[in-house]
C-alpha positions in Angstrom: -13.6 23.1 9.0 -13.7 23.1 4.9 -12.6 20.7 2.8 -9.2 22.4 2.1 -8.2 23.2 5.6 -9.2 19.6 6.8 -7.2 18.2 3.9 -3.8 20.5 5.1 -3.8 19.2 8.5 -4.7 15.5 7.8 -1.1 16.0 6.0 0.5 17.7 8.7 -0.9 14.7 11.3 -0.3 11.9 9.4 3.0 12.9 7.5 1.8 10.9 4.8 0.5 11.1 1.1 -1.5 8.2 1.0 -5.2 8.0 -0.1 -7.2 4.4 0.7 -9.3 4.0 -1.5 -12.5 1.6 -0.6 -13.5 0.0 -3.9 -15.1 -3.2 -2.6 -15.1 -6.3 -4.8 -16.9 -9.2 -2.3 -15.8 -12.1 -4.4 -12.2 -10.9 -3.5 -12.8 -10.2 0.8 -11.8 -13.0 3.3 -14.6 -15.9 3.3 -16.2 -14.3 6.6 -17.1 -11.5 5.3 -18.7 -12.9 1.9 -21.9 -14.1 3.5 -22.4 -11.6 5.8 -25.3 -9.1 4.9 -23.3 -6.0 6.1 -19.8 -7.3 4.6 -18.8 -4.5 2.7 -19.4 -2.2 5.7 -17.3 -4.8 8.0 -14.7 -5.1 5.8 -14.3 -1.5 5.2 -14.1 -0.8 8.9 -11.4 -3.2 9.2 -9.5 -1.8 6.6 -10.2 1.9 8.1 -9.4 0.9 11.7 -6.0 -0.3 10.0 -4.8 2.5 8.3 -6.6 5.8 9.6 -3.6 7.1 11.4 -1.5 6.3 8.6 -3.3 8.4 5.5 -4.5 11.6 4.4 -8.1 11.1 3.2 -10.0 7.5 2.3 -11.9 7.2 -1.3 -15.1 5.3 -1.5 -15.9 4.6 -5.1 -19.4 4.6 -5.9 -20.0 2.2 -8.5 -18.7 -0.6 -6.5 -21.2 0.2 -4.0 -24.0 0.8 -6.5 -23.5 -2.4 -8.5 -23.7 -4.3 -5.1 -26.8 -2.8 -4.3 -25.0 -1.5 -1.2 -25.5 2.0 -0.8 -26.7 1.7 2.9 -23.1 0.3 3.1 -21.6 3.6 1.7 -23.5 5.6 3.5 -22.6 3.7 6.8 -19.0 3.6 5.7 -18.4 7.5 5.6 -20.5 7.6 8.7 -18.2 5.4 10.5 -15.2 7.5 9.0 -16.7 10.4 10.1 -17.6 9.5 13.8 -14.2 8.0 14.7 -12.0 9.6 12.5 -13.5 12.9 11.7 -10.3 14.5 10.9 -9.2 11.9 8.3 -11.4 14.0 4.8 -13.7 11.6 2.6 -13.2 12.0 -1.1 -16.5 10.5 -2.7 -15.2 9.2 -6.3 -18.6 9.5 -8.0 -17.3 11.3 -11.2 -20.8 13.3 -11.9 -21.3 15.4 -14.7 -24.3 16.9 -16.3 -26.1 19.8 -16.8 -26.0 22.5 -14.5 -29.7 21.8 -13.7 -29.5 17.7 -12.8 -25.4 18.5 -11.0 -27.2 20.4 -8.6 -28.7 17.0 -7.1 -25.4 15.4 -7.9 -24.2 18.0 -5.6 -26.7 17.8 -2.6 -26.4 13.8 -2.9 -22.7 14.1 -2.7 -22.4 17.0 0.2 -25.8 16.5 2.0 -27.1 12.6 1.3 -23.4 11.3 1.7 -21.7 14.0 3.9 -18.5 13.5 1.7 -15.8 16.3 2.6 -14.9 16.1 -1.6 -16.3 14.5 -4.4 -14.7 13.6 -8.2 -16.4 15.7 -11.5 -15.9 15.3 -14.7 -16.1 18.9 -16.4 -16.4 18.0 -19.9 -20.3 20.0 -20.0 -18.4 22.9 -18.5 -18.1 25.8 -15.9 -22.0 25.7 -15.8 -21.6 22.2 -14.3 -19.1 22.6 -11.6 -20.4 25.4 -10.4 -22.9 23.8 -8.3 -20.5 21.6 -6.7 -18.4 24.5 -6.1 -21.0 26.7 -3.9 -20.6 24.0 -1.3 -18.0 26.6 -0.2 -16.7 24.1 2.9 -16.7 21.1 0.6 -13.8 19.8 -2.2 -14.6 20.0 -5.8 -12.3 17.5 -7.8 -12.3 17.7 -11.5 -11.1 15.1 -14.0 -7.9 16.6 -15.9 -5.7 14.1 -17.1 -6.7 10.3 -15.8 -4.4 7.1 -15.5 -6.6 4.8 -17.9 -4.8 4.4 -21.3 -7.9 5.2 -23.1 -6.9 9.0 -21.0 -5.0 9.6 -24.1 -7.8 9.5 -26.9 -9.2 13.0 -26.0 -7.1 14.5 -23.4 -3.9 15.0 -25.2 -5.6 16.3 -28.1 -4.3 19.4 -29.0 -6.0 23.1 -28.9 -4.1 26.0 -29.4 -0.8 24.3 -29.2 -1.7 22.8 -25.9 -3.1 19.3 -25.0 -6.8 19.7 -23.4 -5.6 18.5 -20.2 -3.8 21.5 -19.9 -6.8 23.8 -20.6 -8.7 22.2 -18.2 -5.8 22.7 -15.3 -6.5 26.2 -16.1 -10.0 26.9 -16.3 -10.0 25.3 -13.2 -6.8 27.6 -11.6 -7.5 30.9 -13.0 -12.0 30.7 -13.7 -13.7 28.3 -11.7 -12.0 28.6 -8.5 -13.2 31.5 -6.7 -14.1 29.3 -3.2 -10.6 27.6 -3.8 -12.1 24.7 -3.4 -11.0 22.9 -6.7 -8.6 19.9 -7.1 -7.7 17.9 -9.6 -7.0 14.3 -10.6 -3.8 13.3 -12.5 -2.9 9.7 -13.0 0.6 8.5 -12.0 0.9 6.6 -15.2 3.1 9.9 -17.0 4.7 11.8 -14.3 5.6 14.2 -16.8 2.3 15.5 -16.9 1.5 15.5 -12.8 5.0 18.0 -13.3 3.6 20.4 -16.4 -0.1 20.3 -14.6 1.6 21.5 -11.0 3.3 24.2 -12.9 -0.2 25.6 -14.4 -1.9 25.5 -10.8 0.8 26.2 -7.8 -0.2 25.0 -4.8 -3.8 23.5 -5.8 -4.3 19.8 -4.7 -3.5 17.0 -7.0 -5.6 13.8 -6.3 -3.2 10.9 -8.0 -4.7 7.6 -9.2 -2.7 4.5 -10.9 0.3 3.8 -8.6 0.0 0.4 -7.1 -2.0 -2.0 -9.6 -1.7 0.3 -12.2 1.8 0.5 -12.1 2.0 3.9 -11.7 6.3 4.9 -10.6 5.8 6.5 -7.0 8.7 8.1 -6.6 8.8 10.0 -9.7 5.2 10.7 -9.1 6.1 12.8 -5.5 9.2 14.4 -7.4 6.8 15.8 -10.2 3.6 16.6 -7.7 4.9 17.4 -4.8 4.0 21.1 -3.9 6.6 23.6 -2.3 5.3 22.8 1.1 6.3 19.4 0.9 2.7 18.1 0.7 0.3 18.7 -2.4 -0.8 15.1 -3.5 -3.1 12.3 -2.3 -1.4 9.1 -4.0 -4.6 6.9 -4.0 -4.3 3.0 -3.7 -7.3 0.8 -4.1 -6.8 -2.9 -4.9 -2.6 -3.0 -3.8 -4.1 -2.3 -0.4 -7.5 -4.3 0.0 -6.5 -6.9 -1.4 -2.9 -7.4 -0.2 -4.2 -10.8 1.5 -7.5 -12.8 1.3 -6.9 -14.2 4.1 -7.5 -13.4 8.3 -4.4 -10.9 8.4 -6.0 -8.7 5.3 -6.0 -6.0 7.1 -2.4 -6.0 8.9 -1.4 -6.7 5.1 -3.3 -3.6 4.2 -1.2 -1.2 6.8 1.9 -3.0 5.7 1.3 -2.0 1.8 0.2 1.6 3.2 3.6 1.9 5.4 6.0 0.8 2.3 4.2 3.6 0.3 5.4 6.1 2.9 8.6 4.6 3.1 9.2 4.9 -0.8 8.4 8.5 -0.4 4.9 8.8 -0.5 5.2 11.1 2.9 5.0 15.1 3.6 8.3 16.7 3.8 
């Protein structure tokens, strides 16, 4: 099953928009878990055994992983997803970029090393440097287009030709670079406005969404703006709002409960 397929019918089974994603911060986990050599990975399975049933993909960010000297804990994290909830999709946010040369290993590190169903790009070096993310045929290719961080705005929403760069990357990546359909894109929550002008340029294409919860991003207006005419169309990551709902022994029923008022605010498939 490719990346795209597994993605439509985690929406279909879950009725839900929501995207965990599994940025581990130690010095913020219940006390158990802080001295324990495999902490991250046992506090990510908590946190997975939660909410699987209740999202449409989980996002392990690789910096927090890397910094911790942890990534025996990634990989064991997306193995666990894998084995015991193999139809929930894995969305490794690695943001690689480089020449097409040096993205080919990003791309077997990603697809073969990690066994991720997606992985984040940044395609500011160009078509040269997606495409060897995007010959993983079965796999999701997710490109940085318009990101939640307020600093999104320095080169982004620069204009070219009458229209912010944001926009030209939406579609290079609709109309050029998509011939495995295999593309998505991320496109904060912080300006719904553009999650709306950005679904215009691409139809039905998948629309990773960052920034609601600690960001601040406004969910419902988000869906309204994203949402695709099959009533699906986005996965409305939350990181920290979710892991971090509690420190304390009930972190992870707090964790459901943050996921379940997100699909009650309208973070759900129509």
């Amino acid at each position: 099953m490719n990346y795209s397929t597994k993605l439509q019918a985690a929406w279909a089974r879950s009725k839900s928009l929501v995207c965990v994603g599994l940025d581990p911060e130690p010095s913020r986990f219940p006390a158990r878990f802080q001295s324990r050599p495999d902490g991250i990975f046992a506090f990510n399975k908590a946190i997975i055994d939660a909410t699987a049933d209740i999202v449409c993909a989980f996002k392990p960010q690789f910096a927090h992983f890397a910094a911790a000297g942890a990534l025996d804990q990634l990989s064991a994290t997306i193995d666990y997803i894998r084995d015991r909830y193999p139809h929930v999709p894995v969305i490794l946010d690695a943001k690689r970029g480089d020449v097409g040369s040096t993205a080919a290993f990003y791309a077997k590190e990603a697809f073969d090393q990690y066994h991720a169903d997606a992985v984040t790009v940044n395609p500011y070096l160009g078509g040269d440097s997606i495409a060897p993310f995007t010959q993983y045929a079965d796999r999701g290719t997710i490109l940085l287009c318009r990101t939640s961080n307020a600093g999104g705005t320095d080169f982004q929403e620069r204009l070219i030709d009458g229209k912010p760069l944001y926009i030209h990357v939406a579609r290079k990546a609709a109309n050029e670079w998509n011939g495995n359909k295999n593309i998505s894109l991320v496109v904060g929550a912080t300006v719904p406005k553009v999650i709306a002008d950005v679904r215009y340029v691409v139809g039905d294409m998948p629309l990773l969404v960052p920034g609601v919860g600690a960001q601040g991003g406004d969910l419902k207006a988000t869906v309204e703006a994203g949402r695709d005419i099959k009533g699906a169309g986005l996965v409305i990551n939350a990181s920290r709002s979710v892991l971090y709902a509690s420190n304390g022994e009930d972190f992870a029923h707090a964790a459901r409960g943050v996921v379940e008022q997100m699909i009650a605010d309208g973070a759900k498939v129509e």
